[in-house]
C-alpha positions as CSV (number, residue, x, y, z in Angstrom):
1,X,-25.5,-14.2,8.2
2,X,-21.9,-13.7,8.8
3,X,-19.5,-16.1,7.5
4,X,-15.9,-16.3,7.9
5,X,-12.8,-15.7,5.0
6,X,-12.1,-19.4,6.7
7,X,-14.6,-20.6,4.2
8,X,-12.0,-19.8,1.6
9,X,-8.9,-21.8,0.2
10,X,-5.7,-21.2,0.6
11,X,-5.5,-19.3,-2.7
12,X,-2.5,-16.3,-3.7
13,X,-4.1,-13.1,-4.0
14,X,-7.0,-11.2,-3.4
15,X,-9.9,-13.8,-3.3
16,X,-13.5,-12.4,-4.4
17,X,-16.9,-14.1,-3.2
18,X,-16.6,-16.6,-6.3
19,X,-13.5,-18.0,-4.7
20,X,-12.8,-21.8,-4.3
21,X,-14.6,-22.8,-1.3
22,X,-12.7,-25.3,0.3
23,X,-12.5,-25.4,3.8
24,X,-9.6,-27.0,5.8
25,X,-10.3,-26.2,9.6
26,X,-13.7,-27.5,11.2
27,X,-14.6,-23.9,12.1
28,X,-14.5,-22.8,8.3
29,X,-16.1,-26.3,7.6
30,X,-19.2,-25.3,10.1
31,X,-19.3,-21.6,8.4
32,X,-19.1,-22.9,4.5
33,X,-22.5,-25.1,6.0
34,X,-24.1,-22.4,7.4
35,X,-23.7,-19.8,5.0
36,X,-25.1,-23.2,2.0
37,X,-28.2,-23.3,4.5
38,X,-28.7,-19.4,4.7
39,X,-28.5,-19.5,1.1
40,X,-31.1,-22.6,0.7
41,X,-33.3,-20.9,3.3
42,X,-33.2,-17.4,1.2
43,X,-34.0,-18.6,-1.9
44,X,-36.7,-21.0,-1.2
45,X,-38.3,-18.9,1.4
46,X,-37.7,-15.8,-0.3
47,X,-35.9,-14.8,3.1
48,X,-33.4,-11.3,2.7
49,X,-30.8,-13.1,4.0
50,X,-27.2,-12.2,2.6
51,X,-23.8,-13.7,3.5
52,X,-21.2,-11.5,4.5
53,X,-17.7,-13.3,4.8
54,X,-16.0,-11.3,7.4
55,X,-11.8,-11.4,7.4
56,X,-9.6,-11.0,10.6
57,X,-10.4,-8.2,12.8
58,X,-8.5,-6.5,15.2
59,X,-9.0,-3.8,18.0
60,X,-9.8,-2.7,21.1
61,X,-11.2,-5.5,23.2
62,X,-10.9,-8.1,20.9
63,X,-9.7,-11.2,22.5
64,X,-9.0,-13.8,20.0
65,X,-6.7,-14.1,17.0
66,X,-2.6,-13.3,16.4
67,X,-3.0,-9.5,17.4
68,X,-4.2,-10.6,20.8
69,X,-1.6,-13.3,21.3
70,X,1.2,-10.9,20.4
71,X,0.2,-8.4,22.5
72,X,-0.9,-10.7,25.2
73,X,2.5,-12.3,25.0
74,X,4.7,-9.0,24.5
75,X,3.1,-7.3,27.8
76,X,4.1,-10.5,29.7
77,X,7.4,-9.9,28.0
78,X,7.5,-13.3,26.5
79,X,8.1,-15.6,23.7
80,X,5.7,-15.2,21.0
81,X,5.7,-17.9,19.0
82,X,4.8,-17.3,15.3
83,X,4.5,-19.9,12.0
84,X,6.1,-17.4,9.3
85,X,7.1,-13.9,8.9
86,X,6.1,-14.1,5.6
87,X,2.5,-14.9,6.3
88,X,0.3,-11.9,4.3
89,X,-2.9,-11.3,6.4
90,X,-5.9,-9.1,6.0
91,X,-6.7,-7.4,8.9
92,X,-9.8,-5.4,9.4
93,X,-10.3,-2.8,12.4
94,X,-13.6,-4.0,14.6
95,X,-15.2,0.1,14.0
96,X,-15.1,-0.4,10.2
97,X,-16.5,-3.9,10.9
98,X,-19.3,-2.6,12.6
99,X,-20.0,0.6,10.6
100,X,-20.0,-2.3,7.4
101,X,-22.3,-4.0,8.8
102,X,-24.7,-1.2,9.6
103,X,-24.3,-0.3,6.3
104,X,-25.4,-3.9,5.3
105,X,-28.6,-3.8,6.8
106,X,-29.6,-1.8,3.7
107,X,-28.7,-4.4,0.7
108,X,-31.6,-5.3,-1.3
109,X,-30.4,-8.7,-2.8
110,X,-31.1,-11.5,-1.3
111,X,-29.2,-15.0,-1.2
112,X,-25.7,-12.8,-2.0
113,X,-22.0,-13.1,-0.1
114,X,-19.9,-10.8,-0.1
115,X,-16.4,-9.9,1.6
116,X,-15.6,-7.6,4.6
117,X,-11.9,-7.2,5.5
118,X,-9.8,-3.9,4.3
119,X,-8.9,-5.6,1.1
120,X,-5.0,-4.9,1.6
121,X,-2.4,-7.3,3.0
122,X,-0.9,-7.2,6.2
123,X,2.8,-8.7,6.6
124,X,2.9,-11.0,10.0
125,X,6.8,-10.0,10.6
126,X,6.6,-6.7,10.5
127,X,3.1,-6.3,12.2
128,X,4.9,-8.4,15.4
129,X,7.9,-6.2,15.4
130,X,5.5,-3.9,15.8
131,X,3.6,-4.4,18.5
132,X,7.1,-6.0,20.3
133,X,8.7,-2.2,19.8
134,X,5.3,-0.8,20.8
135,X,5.2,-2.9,23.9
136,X,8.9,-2.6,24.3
137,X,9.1,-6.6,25.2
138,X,8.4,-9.8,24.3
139,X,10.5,-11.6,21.8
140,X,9.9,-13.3,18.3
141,X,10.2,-17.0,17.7
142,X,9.4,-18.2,13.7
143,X,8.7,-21.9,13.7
144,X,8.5,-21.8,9.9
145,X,6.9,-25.4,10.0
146,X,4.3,-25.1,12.9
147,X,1.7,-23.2,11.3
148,X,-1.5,-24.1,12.7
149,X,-3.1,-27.0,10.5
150,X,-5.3,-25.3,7.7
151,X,-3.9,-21.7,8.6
152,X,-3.7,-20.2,4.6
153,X,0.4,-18.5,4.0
154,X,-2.2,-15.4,2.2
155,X,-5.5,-14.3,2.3
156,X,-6.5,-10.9,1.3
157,X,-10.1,-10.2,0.7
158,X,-11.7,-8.6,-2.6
159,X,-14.1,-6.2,-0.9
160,X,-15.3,-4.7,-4.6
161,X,-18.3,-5.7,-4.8
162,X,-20.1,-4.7,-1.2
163,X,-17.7,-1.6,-1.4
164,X,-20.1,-1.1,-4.2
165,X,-23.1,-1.8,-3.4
166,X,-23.4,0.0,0.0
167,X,-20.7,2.6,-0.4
168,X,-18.8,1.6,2.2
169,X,-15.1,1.8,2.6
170,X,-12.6,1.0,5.6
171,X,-11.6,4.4,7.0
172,X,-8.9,2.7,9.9
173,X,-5.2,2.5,8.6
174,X,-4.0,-0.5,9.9
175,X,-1.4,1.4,11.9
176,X,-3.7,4.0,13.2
177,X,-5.9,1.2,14.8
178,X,-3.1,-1.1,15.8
179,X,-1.5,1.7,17.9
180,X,-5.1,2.2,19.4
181,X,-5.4,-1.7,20.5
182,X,-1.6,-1.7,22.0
Protein backbone atom coordinates (compact mmCIF):
# COMPACT_ATOMS: atom_id res chain seq x y z
CA UNK A 1 0.00 0.00 0.00
CA UNK A 2 1.54 3.40 -0.51
CA UNK A 3 0.80 6.00 1.89
CA UNK A 4 1.77 9.53 1.91
CA UNK A 5 4.51 11.60 4.37
CA UNK A 6 0.98 13.71 4.60
CA UNK A 7 0.06 11.17 7.18
CA UNK A 8 2.74 12.81 9.26
CA UNK A 9 2.66 15.94 11.66
CA UNK A 10 4.09 18.87 11.29
CA UNK A 11 7.14 17.87 13.40
CA UNK A 12 11.14 19.60 13.13
CA UNK A 13 13.39 17.09 11.82
CA UNK A 14 13.76 14.00 10.25
CA UNK A 15 10.48 12.07 11.08
CA UNK A 16 10.86 8.02 11.23
CA UNK A 17 7.75 5.55 10.69
CA UNK A 18 6.97 5.97 14.57
CA UNK A 19 6.22 9.54 14.01
CA UNK A 20 3.15 11.33 15.42
CA UNK A 21 0.44 10.57 13.05
CA UNK A 22 -1.66 13.44 12.93
CA UNK A 23 -3.09 14.41 9.85
CA UNK A 24 -4.26 18.04 9.02
CA UNK A 25 -5.34 17.88 5.23
CA UNK A 26 -8.32 15.51 4.15
CA UNK A 27 -5.88 13.81 1.65
CA UNK A 28 -3.43 12.75 4.56
CA UNK A 29 -6.68 12.08 6.62
CA UNK A 30 -7.90 9.48 3.78
CA UNK A 31 -4.16 7.94 3.59
CA UNK A 32 -3.59 7.66 7.72
CA UNK A 33 -7.17 5.44 7.13
CA UNK A 34 -6.00 3.48 4.56
CA UNK A 35 -2.71 2.62 5.56
CA UNK A 36 -4.88 1.58 9.60
CA UNK A 37 -7.03 -0.76 7.28
CA UNK A 38 -4.07 -2.27 5.27
CA UNK A 39 -2.53 -2.80 8.57
CA UNK A 40 -5.99 -4.45 10.17
CA UNK A 41 -6.36 -6.44 6.89
CA UNK A 42 -2.46 -7.74 7.15
CA UNK A 43 -2.57 -8.83 10.41
CA UNK A 44 -5.83 -10.53 10.71
CA UNK A 45 -5.63 -12.05 7.38
CA UNK A 46 -2.14 -12.79 7.52
CA UNK A 47 -2.06 -10.62 4.13
CA UNK A 48 1.98 -9.33 3.10
CA UNK A 49 0.87 -6.16 2.86
CA UNK A 50 3.46 -3.32 4.00
CA UNK A 51 2.98 0.43 4.09
CA UNK A 52 5.38 2.51 2.33
CA UNK A 53 4.90 6.29 3.13
CA UNK A 54 6.15 7.94 0.02
CA UNK A 55 7.56 11.86 0.32
CA UNK A 56 7.31 14.49 -2.50
CA UNK A 57 8.53 13.47 -5.78
CA UNK A 58 9.71 15.23 -8.59
CA UNK A 59 10.71 14.60 -12.29
CA UNK A 60 10.08 14.18 -15.65
CA UNK A 61 6.36 14.14 -16.34
CA UNK A 62 5.15 14.67 -13.05
CA UNK A 63 2.33 16.95 -13.07
CA UNK A 64 1.35 17.90 -9.59
CA UNK A 65 3.14 19.49 -6.65
CA UNK A 66 5.48 22.89 -6.14
CA UNK A 67 8.15 21.64 -8.84
CA UNK A 68 5.43 21.59 -11.44
CA UNK A 69 3.83 24.88 -10.49
CA UNK A 70 7.21 26.63 -10.51
CA UNK A 71 8.12 25.46 -13.65
CA UNK A 72 4.72 25.60 -15.01
CA UNK A 73 4.67 29.26 -13.95
CA UNK A 74 8.41 30.27 -14.85
CA UNK A 75 7.97 28.94 -18.63
CA UNK A 76 4.80 31.22 -18.81
CA UNK A 77 7.17 33.77 -17.39
CA UNK A 78 4.94 34.54 -14.52
CA UNK A 79 4.33 35.15 -10.91
CA UNK A 80 4.89 32.21 -8.87
CA UNK A 81 3.47 32.51 -5.85
CA UNK A 82 5.09 30.73 -2.92
CA UNK A 83 4.14 30.55 1.18
CA UNK A 84 7.98 30.72 2.55
CA UNK A 85 11.36 30.59 1.41
CA UNK A 86 12.22 28.95 4.42
CA UNK A 87 10.01 26.04 3.83
CA UNK A 88 12.60 22.61 4.09
CA UNK A 89 11.13 19.89 1.83
CA UNK A 90 12.09 16.40 0.99
CA UNK A 91 12.06 15.83 -2.46
CA UNK A 92 12.51 12.41 -3.96
CA UNK A 93 13.34 11.87 -7.86
CA UNK A 94 10.31 9.60 -9.47
CA UNK A 95 13.40 6.84 -10.94
CA UNK A 96 14.52 6.23 -7.27
CA UNK A 97 10.85 6.07 -6.43
CA UNK A 98 10.25 3.42 -8.76
CA UNK A 99 13.54 1.51 -8.41
CA UNK A 100 12.34 1.62 -4.29
CA UNK A 101 9.53 0.28 -4.92
CA UNK A 102 10.74 -2.61 -7.06
CA UNK A 103 12.98 -3.23 -4.49
CA UNK A 104 10.01 -3.43 -2.10
CA UNK A 105 8.30 -6.17 -3.62
CA UNK A 106 10.95 -8.29 -1.88
CA UNK A 107 10.23 -7.37 2.04
CA UNK A 108 9.28 -10.25 4.05
CA UNK A 109 7.47 -8.48 6.94
CA UNK A 110 4.25 -8.06 6.90
CA UNK A 111 1.86 -5.21 8.49
CA UNK A 112 5.32 -2.77 8.40
CA UNK A 113 5.59 1.16 7.14
CA UNK A 114 8.27 2.48 6.20
CA UNK A 115 9.60 5.89 4.57
CA UNK A 116 10.58 6.61 0.89
CA UNK A 117 11.82 10.12 0.19
CA UNK A 118 15.77 10.96 -0.15
CA UNK A 119 15.97 11.64 3.56
CA UNK A 120 17.77 15.11 2.99
CA UNK A 121 16.10 18.57 3.04
CA UNK A 122 15.36 20.60 0.31
CA UNK A 123 15.27 24.55 0.80
CA UNK A 124 11.99 26.02 -1.17
CA UNK A 125 13.90 29.53 -1.86
CA UNK A 126 16.67 28.34 -3.35
CA UNK A 127 15.06 25.37 -5.24
CA UNK A 128 12.66 28.33 -7.05
CA UNK A 129 15.60 30.46 -7.78
CA UNK A 130 16.55 27.71 -9.34
CA UNK A 131 14.30 26.68 -11.65
CA UNK A 132 13.46 30.75 -12.32
CA UNK A 133 17.48 31.03 -13.46
CA UNK A 134 17.05 27.72 -15.17
CA UNK A 135 13.96 28.82 -17.04
CA UNK A 136 15.38 32.30 -17.27
CA UNK A 137 11.67 33.87 -16.22
CA UNK A 138 9.11 33.89 -14.01
CA UNK A 139 9.33 35.82 -10.84
CA UNK A 140 9.05 35.06 -7.04
CA UNK A 141 6.27 36.26 -4.81
CA UNK A 142 6.66 34.92 -0.80
CA UNK A 143 3.23 35.37 0.86
CA UNK A 144 4.83 34.33 4.17
CA UNK A 145 1.17 33.86 5.58
CA UNK A 146 -0.61 32.00 2.76
CA UNK A 147 0.67 28.63 3.13
CA UNK A 148 -1.73 26.23 2.09
CA UNK A 149 -3.89 25.07 5.24
CA UNK A 150 -2.07 21.89 6.85
CA UNK A 151 1.12 22.46 4.47
CA UNK A 152 4.01 21.35 7.36
CA UNK A 153 7.16 24.54 7.42
CA UNK A 154 9.65 20.89 7.41
CA UNK A 155 9.33 17.44 6.62
CA UNK A 156 12.28 15.35 5.94
CA UNK A 157 11.88 11.63 5.91
CA UNK A 158 13.93 9.00 7.98
CA UNK A 159 14.49 6.44 5.20
CA UNK A 160 16.79 4.10 7.75
CA UNK A 161 14.98 1.61 8.20
CA UNK A 162 13.79 0.32 4.46
CA UNK A 163 17.34 1.63 3.37
CA UNK A 164 18.00 -1.29 5.48
CA UNK A 165 16.04 -3.77 4.90
CA UNK A 166 16.13 -3.82 1.02
CA UNK A 167 19.44 -2.10 0.42
CA UNK A 168 18.22 0.50 -1.34
CA UNK A 169 19.48 4.04 -1.57
CA UNK A 170 18.51 7.19 -3.71
CA UNK A 171 21.08 7.48 -6.40
CA UNK A 172 19.47 11.08 -8.01
CA UNK A 173 21.09 14.34 -6.52
CA UNK A 174 18.46 16.58 -6.33
CA UNK A 175 20.21 18.92 -8.76
CA UNK A 176 20.98 16.27 -11.23
CA UNK A 177 17.21 15.43 -11.54
CA UNK A 178 15.86 18.90 -11.16
CA UNK A 179 17.92 20.00 -14.23
CA UNK A 180 16.57 16.80 -15.99
CA UNK A 181 12.65 17.86 -15.22
CA UNK A 182 13.39 21.75 -16.30
Amino acid sequence: HLGSAREYSDISGKVSEKGETSPSTPYGCGKLFATKYAIMRANLDNLPINIIRVFNTYGPDIRNGVIPYIIQKALKDGIIKLSSPKKEIDFLHIDDLVNGLIKSIDLTTSGEIYNIGSGISQNLGEISNKIVNYCKSGQVVWKENKSRRGDPMRIIGDISKLTRSIEWTPEIKFDTGLNDTV
